[in-house]
N, C-alpha and C positions, 0 to 999 in steps of 0.2 A: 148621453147627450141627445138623442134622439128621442128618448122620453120627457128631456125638460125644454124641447124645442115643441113639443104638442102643447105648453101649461101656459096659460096667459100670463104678458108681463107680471104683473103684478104678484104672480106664484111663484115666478122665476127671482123675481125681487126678496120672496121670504126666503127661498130656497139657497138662495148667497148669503142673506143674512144668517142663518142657521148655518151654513157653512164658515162662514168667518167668523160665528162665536166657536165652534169646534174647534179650529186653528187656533184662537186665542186661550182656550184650554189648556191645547196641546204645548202650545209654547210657555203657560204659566206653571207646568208642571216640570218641562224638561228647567226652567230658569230656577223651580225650586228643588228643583234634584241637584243641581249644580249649589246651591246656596248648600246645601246637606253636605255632599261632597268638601266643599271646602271649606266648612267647618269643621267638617269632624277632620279632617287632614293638618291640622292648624294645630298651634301650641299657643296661640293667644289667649285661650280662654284656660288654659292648665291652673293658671291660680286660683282659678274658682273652688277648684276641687280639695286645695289646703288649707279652702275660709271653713274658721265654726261656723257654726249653724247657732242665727240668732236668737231663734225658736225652739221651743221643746212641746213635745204633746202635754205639757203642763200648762203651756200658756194657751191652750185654746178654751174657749167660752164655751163651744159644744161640738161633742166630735159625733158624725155622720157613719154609719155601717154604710156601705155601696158595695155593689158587686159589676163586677164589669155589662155593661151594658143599660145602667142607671143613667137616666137622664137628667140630669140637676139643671134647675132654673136658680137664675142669679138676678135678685133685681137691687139698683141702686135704693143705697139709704139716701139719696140727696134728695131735699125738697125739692119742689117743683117751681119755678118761677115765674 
């Protein structure tokens, strides 16, 4: 405190904003651990898991080698307007 009472307004003003994006982090991470948590604790999505599968690697147009750590870019086919 002593240190952000030497920094002119204006520093002390970044210094909160960078502080409240921190907090807003920290809460959108703990709200997505909880979203985790109660999914995977859930039996709502259990039917997912005794649908076929409406795809086979037959129907693909072209299949990609990757290895972990591959960055793939995806860009829309939609024209532009």
């Amino acid at each position: 405190m002593q240190t952000l009472n030497k920094l002119p307004l204006e520093k002390i003003t970044e210094v909160y904003d960078f502080a409240e994006y921190l907090l807003s982090k920290i809460d959108d991470t703990i709200i997505s651990q909880g979203i985790q948590e109660l999914t995977s604790s859930t039996s709502t999505y259990d039917f997912l898991k005794d649908e076929e599968d409406l795809y086979s690697e037959n129907d693909l147009q072209e299949k990609i080698q990757m290895k972990k750590g591959d960055i793939v870019l995806i860009h829309n086919k939609l024209p532009l307007i």
